[in-house]
C-alpha positions as CSV (number, residue, x, y, z in Angstrom):
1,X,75.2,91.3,50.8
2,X,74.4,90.8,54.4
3,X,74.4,94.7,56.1
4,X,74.8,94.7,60.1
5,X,75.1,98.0,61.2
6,X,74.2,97.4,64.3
7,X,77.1,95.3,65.4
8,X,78.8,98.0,64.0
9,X,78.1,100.7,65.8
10,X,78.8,98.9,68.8
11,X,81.9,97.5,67.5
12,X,83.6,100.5,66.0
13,X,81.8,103.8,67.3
14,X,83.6,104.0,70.6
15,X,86.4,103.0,69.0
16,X,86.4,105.7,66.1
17,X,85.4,108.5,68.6
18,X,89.0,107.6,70.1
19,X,90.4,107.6,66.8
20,X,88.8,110.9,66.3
21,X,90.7,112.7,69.0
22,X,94.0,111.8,67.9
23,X,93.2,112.6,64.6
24,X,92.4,116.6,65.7
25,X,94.3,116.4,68.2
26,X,97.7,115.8,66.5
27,X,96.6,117.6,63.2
28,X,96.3,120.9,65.9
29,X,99.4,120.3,67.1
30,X,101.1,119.7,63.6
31,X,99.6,122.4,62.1
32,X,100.8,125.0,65.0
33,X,104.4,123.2,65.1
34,X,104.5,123.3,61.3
35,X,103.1,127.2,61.1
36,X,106.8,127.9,63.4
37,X,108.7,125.6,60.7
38,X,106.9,127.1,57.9
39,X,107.9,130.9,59.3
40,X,111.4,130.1,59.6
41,X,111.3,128.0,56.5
42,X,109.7,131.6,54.6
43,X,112.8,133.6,56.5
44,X,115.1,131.7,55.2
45,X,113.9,131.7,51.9
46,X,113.4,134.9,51.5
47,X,116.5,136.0,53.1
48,X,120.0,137.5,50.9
49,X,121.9,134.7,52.6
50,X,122.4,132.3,49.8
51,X,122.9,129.5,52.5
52,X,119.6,130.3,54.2
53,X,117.8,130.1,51.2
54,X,119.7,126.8,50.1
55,X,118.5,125.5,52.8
56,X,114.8,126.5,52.6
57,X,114.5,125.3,49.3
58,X,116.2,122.0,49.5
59,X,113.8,121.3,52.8
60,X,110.5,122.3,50.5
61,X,111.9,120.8,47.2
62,X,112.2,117.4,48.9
63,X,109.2,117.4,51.1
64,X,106.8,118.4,48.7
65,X,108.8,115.6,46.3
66,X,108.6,112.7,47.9
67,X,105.4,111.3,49.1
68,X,103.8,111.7,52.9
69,X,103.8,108.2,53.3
70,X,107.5,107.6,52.5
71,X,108.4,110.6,55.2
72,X,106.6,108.9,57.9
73,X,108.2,105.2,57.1
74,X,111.5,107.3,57.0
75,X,110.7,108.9,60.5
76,X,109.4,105.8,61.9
77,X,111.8,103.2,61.0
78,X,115.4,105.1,59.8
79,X,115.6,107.4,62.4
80,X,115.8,104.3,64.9
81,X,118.1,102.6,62.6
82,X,120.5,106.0,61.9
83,X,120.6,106.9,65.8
84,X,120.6,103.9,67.3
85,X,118.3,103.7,71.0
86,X,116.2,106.5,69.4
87,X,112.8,105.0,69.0
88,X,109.6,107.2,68.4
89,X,106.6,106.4,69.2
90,X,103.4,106.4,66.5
91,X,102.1,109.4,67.6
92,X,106.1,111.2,68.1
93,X,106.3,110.1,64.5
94,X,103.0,111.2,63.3
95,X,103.7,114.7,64.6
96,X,107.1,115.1,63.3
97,X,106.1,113.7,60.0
98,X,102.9,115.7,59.9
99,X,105.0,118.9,60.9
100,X,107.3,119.1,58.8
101,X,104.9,118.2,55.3
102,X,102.6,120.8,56.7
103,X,105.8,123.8,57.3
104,X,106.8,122.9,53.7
105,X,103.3,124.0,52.2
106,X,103.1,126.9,54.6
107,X,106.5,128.0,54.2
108,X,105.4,128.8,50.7
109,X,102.2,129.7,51.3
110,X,103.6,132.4,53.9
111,X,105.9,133.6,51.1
112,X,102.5,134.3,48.6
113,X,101.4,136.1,51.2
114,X,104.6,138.6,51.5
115,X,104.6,138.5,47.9
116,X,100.8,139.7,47.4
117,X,101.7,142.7,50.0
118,X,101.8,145.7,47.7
119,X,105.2,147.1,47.1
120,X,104.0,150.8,48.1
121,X,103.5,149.6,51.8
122,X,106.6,148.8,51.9
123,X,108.1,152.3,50.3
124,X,105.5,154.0,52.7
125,X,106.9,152.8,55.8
126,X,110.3,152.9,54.7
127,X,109.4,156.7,54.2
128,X,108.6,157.3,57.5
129,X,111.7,156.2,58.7
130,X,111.2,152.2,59.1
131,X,114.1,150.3,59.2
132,X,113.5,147.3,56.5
133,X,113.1,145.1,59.5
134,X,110.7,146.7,61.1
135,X,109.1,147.3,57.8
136,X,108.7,143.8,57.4
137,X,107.6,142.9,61.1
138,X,105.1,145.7,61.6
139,X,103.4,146.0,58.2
140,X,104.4,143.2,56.1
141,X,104.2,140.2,57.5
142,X,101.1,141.1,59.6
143,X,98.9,141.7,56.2
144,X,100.8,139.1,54.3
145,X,99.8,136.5,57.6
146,X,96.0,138.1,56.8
147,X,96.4,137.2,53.2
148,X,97.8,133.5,54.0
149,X,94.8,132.9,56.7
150,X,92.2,131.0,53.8
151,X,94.9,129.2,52.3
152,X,96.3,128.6,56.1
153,X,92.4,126.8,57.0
154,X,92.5,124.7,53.7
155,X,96.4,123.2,54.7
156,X,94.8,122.4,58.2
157,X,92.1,120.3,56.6
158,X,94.6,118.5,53.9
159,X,96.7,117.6,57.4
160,X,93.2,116.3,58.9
161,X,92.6,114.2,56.1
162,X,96.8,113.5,55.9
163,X,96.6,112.0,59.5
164,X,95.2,108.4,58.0
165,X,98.0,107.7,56.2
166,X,100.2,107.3,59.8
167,X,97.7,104.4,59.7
168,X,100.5,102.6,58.1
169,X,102.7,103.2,61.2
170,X,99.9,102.2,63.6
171,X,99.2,105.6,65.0
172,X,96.0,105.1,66.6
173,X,94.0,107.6,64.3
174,X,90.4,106.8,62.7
175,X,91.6,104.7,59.9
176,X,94.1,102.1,62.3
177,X,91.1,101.8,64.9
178,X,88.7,100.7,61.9
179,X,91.1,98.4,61.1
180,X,90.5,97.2,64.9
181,X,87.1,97.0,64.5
182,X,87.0,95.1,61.3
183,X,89.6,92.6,62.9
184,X,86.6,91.6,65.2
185,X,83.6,91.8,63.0
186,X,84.8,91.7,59.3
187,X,82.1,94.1,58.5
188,X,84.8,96.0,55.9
189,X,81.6,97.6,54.1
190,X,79.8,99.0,57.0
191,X,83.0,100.2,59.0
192,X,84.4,102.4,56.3
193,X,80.8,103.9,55.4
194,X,81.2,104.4,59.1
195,X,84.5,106.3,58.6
196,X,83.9,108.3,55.6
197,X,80.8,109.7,57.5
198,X,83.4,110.5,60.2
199,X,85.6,112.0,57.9
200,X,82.8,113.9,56.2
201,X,81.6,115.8,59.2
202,X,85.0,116.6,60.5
203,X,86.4,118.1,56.8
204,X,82.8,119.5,56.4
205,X,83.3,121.4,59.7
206,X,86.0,122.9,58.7
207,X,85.3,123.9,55.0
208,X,82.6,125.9,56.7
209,X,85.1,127.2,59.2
210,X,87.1,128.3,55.9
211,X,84.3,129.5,53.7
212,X,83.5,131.6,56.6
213,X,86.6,133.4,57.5
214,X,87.1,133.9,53.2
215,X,83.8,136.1,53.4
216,X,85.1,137.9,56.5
217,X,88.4,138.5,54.8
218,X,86.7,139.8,51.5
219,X,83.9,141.8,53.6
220,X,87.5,143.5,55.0
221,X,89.1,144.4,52.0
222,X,85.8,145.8,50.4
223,X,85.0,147.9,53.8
């Protein structure tokens, strides 16, 4: 096997560093727009309006179902074709799709977190004369949100990692601008060493990020 990582580099770096910052650039975006969906989603799921909560789980059940890179073909390509002269672009798509996988997984991972609030907060506040929405806006949802935040960090690095399957709709992200380099120096062995090195200090980053706030969080609850 004839290794050249030197043409390489030259090939593929700049063109992975681009790919790089729309990778975390729409997983931040995603992740903030899906945190909103995932909120409302947990609302409406937790709500007494049967509807609401018809809604909420019909919209996880079918996300979480059907696989990531089915939603962003759907997005991409039947969106146009349901509403004719719509036409997303990549990255339009990317985000929607991206969005609304990652408010599916929050939505429930919001709804542990109200759930692993004790009950007697609750009572307490309702004691002191809270009405049950205040209750759940002032003491729930702020410790369930603080509950959620490790499991928040860990859905931000599965959208990271998520982001190379809109390679298939050619949104310019690190995997589709390997594919550029390889189309102009067929070095398929050396490029993807190249992005799983990429990949490695990106999710690495933010493990740390993780396993850092987890020990903060503990170090809380202990104090």
């Amino acid at each position: 096997m004839n290794l050249d990582f030197t043409r390489v580099f030259s090939d593929a770096i700049p063109l992975l560093l681009e790919g790089t910052k729309t990778t975390i650039g729409i997983a931040i975006i995603s992740i903030l727009a899906g945190l909103l969906v995932g909120f409302v989603s947990c609302l409406m799921g937790i709500s007494k309006n049967p509807v609401l909560r018809g809604i909420s789980k019909a919209y996880v059940w079918v996300i979480r179902g059907t696989p990531m890179i089915v939603q962003a073909f759907f997005v991409f390509y039947a969106i146009p074709a349901v509403f004719p002269g719509v036409t997303p672009s990549a990255f339009v798509s990317g985000f929607v799709t991206l969005t609304l996988n990652a408010g599916a997984y929050l939505s429930e991972i919001i709804r542990g977190g109200i759930q692993a609030v004790p009950v007697g907060q609750t009572e307490a506040a309702r004691s002191l004369g809270l009405s049950a929405f205040k209750t759940k806006i002032k003491v729930v949802l702020p410790q369930a949100f603080k509950i959620a935040i490790p499991s928040m960090v860990n859905q931000f690095i599965i959208t990271v990692k998520d982001t190379s399957i809109l390679s298939v709709i050619s949104l310019d992200e690190i995997v589709n601008n390997a594919k550029k380099s390889i189309g102009m120096n067929y070095k398929f062995f050396e490029t993807y060493i190249l992005v799983a090195v990429f990949y490695l200090v990106i999710i690495s980053a933010l493990m740390v990020l993780s396993k850092y706030i987890e020990k903060r969080m503990n170090n809380e609850r202990k104090g």
